[in-house]
C-alpha positions in Angstrom: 25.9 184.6 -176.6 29.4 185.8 -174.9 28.6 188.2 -172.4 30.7 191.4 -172.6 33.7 191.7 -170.5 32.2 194.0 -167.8 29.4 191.6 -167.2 31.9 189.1 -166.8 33.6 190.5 -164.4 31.0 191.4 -162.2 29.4 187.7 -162.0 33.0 186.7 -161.2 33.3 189.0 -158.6 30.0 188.1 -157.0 30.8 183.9 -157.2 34.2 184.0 -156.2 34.4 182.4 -153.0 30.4 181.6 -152.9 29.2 178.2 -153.2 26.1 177.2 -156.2 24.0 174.5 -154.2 22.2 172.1 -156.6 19.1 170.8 -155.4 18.6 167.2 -157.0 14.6 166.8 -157.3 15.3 162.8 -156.4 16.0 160.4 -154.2 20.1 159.6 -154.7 21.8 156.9 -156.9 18.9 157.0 -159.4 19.4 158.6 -162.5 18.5 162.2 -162.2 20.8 162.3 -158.7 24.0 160.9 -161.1 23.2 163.5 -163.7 22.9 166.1 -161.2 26.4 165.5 -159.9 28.2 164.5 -162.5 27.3 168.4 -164.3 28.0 169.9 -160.7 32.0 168.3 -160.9 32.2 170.4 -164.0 30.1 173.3 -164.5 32.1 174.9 -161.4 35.3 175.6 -164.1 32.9 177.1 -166.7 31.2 179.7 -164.5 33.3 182.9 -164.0 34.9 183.3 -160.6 34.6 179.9 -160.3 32.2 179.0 -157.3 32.4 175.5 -155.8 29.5 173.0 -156.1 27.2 171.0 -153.4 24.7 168.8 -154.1 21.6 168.4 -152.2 18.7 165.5 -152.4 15.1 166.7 -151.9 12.8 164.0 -153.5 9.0 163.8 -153.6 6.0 163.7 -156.1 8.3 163.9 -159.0 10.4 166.8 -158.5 7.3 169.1 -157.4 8.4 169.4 -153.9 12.2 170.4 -154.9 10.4 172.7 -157.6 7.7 174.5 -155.6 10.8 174.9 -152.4 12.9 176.6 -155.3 10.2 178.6 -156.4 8.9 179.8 -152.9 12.0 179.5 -150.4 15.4 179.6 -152.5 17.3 182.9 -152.6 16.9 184.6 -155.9 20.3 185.7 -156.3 21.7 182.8 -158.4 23.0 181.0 -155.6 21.0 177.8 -156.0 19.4 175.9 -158.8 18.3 172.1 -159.1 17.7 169.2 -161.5 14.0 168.1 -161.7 12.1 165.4 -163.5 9.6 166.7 -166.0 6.7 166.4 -163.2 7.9 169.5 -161.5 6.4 170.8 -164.8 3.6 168.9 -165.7 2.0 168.3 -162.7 1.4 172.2 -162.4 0.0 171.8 -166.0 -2.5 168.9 -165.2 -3.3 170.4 -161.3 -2.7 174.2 -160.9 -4.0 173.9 -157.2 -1.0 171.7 -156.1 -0.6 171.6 -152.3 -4.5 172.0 -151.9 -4.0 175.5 -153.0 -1.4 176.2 -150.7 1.4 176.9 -152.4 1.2 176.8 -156.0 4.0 177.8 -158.4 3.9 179.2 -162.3 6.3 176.6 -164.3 7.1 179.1 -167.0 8.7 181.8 -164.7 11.1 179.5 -163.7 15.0 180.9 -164.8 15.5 178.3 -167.1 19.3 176.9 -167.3 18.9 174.0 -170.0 18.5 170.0 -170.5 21.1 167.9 -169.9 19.6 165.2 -172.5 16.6 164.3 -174.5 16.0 161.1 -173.1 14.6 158.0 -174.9 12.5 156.6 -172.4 12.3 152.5 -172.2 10.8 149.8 -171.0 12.7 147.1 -169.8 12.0 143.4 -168.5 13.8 140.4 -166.9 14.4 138.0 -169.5 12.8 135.6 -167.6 9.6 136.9 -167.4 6.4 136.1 -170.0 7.4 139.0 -172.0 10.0 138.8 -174.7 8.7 141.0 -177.4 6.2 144.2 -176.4 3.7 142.6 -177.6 3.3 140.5 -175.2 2.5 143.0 -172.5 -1.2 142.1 -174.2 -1.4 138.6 -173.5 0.6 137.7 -169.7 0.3 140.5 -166.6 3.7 141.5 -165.3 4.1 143.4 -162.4 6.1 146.8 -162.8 7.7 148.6 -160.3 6.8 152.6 -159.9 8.1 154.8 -157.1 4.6 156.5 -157.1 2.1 158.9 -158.5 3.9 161.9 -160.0 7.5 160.4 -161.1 8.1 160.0 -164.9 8.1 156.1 -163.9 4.4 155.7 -162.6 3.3 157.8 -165.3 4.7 156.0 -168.0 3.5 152.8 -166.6 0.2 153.5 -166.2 0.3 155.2 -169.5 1.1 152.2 -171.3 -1.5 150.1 -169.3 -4.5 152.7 -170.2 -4.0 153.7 -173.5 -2.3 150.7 -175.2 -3.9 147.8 -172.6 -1.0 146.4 -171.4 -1.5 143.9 -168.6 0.6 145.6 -166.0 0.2 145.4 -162.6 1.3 148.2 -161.0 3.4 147.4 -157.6 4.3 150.9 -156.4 5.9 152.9 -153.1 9.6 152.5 -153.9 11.3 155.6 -152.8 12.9 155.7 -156.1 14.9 154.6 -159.4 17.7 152.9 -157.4 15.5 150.8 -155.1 12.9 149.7 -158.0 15.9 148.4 -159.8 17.0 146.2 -156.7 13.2 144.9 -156.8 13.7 144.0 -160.4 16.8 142.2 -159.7 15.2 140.3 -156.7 12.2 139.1 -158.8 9.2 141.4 -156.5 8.8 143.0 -159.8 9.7 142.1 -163.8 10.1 145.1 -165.2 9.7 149.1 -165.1 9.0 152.0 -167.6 10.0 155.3 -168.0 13.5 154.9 -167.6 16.0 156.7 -169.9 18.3 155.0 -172.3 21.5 156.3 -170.2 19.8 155.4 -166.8 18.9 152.2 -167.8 22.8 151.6 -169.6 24.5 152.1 -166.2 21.9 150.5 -163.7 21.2 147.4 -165.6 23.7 147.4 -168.4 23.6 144.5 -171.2 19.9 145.6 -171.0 20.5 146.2 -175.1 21.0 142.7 -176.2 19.5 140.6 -172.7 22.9 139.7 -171.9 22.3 140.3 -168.0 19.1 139.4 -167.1 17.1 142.4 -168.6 16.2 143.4 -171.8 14.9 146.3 -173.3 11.7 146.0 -175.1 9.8 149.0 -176.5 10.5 152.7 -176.6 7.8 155.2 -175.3 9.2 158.3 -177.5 7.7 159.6 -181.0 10.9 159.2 -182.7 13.6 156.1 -182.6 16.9 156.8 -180.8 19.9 155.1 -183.4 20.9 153.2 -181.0 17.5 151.4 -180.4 16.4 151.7 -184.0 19.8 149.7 -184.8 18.2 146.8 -182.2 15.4 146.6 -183.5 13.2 148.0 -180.7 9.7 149.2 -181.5 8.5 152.4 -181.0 5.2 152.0 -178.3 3.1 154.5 -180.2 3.3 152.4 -183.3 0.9 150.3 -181.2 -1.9 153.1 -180.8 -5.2 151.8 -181.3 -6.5 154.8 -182.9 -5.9 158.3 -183.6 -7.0 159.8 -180.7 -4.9 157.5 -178.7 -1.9 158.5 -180.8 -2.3 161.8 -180.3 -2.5 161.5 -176.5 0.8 159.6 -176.4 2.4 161.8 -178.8 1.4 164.8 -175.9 2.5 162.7 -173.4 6.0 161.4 -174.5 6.5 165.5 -175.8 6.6 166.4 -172.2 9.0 163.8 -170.9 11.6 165.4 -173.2 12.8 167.4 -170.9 14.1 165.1 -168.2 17.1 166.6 -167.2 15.5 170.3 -166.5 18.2 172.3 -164.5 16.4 175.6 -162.9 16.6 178.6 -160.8 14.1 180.4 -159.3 12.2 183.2 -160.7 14.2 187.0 -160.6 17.5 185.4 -161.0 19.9 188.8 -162.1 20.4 188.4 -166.1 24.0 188.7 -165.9 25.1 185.6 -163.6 21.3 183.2 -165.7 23.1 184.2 -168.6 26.7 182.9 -166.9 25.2 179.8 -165.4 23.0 178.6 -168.9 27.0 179.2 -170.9 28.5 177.6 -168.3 26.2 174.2 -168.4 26.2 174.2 -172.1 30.1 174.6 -172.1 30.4 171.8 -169.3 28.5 169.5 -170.8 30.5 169.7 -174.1 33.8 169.7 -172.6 35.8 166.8 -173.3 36.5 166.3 -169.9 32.2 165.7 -168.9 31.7 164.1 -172.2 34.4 161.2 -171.5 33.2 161.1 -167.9 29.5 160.7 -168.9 30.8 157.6 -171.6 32.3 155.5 -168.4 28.8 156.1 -166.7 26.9 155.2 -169.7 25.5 157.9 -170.0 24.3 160.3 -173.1 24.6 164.1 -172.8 23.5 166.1 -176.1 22.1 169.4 -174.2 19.7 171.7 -175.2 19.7 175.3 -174.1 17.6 177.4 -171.4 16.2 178.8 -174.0 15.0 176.0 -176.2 13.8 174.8 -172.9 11.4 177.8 -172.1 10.3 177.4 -175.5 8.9 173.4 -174.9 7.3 174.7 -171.6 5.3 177.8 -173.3 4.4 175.8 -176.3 3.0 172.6 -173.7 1.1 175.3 -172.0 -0.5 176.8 -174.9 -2.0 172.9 -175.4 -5.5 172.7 -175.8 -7.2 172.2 -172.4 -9.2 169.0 -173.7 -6.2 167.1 -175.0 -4.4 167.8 -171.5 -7.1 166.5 -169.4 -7.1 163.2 -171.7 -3.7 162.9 -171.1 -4.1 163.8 -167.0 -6.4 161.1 -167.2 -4.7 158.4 -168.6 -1.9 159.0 -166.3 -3.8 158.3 -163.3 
């Protein structure tokens, strides 16, 4: 909603000359670091008085230790915002003593600025290994690459292995996306999960039709993306062994939707969370991001801060037994 012009004018008189820092929730050159930058070379333009943009790397657990320093430390006064991965949110679901109690965080109080994309995540393979269809994660173990517990990656992975019994073994402590690819592409590891269509499109392109050594093999989403429905590739929950299991997996794969989260902290002034979630929804659809995000492979459909706060209420009003199923399997 346009703010009115008085309102305008004061957030452009309080960003002009200030700088927005954006806190990337990941190690850089992965996916989510890309992302990150590429919406802080043009959200500058859409926000009035036109602040300048610097990007910042804080990895760890899957975006909880950029989340919980945002939460706690960052100033409140619009200044600073950051890209997580949908642990920052679900981990506070699952474990609401993160930090040993320490300092713990509420994930719905966050000041929430949109989703860059509703990813389709993937799992893709060397063409060389045992597995050339999905199902043959069932008959041959294949070693997949995870940076840890916590990132959408692990969690995926060891989804897959617990609740559909594929034979993966699990070869994990890469600081991130970027460096588990280079495993991939050395043979220490034949494959990873929990990548995103886009990520997957620019660091191991041809990955569609196993043109370049790697080749995308299932989906782990509750509906097809076009582009993988057109290749023919299978949907993982269509491989549920029972209801139950299904049900799990459709909990699971709901709260990697949002894996392009952008946030600020809590108390953020109205006027300049209103500017900021315009100006990311008007950057994103500008022609000049969207032909940007085509030469980086890349999709960008966004959904608002406010359709975002509405998946992270309606995941916390999940029934406490289906959550813990869920925290379970991803262990």
């Amino acid at each position: 909603m346009p703010q009115p012009a008085a309102a305008q004018d004061e957030v452009a008189a309080f960003y002009k000359g200030r700088t927005i820092t954006l806190v990337v929730g990941a190690s850089s050159g992965g996916g989510l670091d890309l992302f990150g930058r590429l919406v802080a070379r043009h959200i500058g333009q859409h926000i009035p008085g036109n602040p300048g943009i610097v990007v910042t790397n804080q990895p760890g657990a899957g975006s909880v230790v950029a989340a919980v320093n945002l939460y706690t430390l960052a100033p409140k006064d619009g200044t600073q915002m950051a890209i997580v991965l949908p642990g920052a949110f679900t981990q506070q679901l699952f474990n609401p003593t993160i930090g040993g109690g320490r300092q713990t965080f509420d994930p719905a109080k966050f000041t929430f600025i949109g989703n860059g994309n509703a990813e389709s995540p993937i799992c893709v393979m060397r063409t060389d290994s045992p597995v050339k269809t999905f199902a043959d994660v069932f008959n041959h173990e294949i070693a997949m690459g995870t940076p840890g517990g916590g990132s959408t990656v692990h969690e995926h992975t060891v989804v897959t292995r617990q609740v559909l019994g594929a034979k993966f073994k699990v070869v994990t402590g890469y600081p991130g996306t970027r460096e588990i690819v280079l495993a991939a592409q050395r043979g220490e590891v034949q494959g990873i999960c929990g990548f995103s269509l886009a990520t997957t499109k620019l660091l191991l392109p041809g990955s569609l039709d196993g043109s370049q050594g790697f080749k995308i093999v299932v989906q782990n989403g509750i509906a097809s993306h076009p582009e993988l429905k057109q290749a023919g590739v299978p949907l993982a929950i269509g491989f549920a062994k029972s209801d139950d299991d299904r049900r799990l997996l459709e909990l699971f794969y709901t709260l990697g939707k949002f894996s392009r989260a952008f946030i600020m902290p809590p108390g953020v002034p109205q006027d300049r969370a209103s500017a900021i979630r315009a100006a990311f929804i008007a950057a994103i659809r500008s022609a000049p991001f969207q032909a940007e995000a085509d030469k980086m492979h890349a999709e960008a459909e966004p959904q608002t801060g406010a359709e975002l706060e509405a998946m992270i209420a309606k995941i916390y009003a999940t029934p406490r037994n289906l959550i813990d199923r869920v925290h379970a399997a991803m262990k």
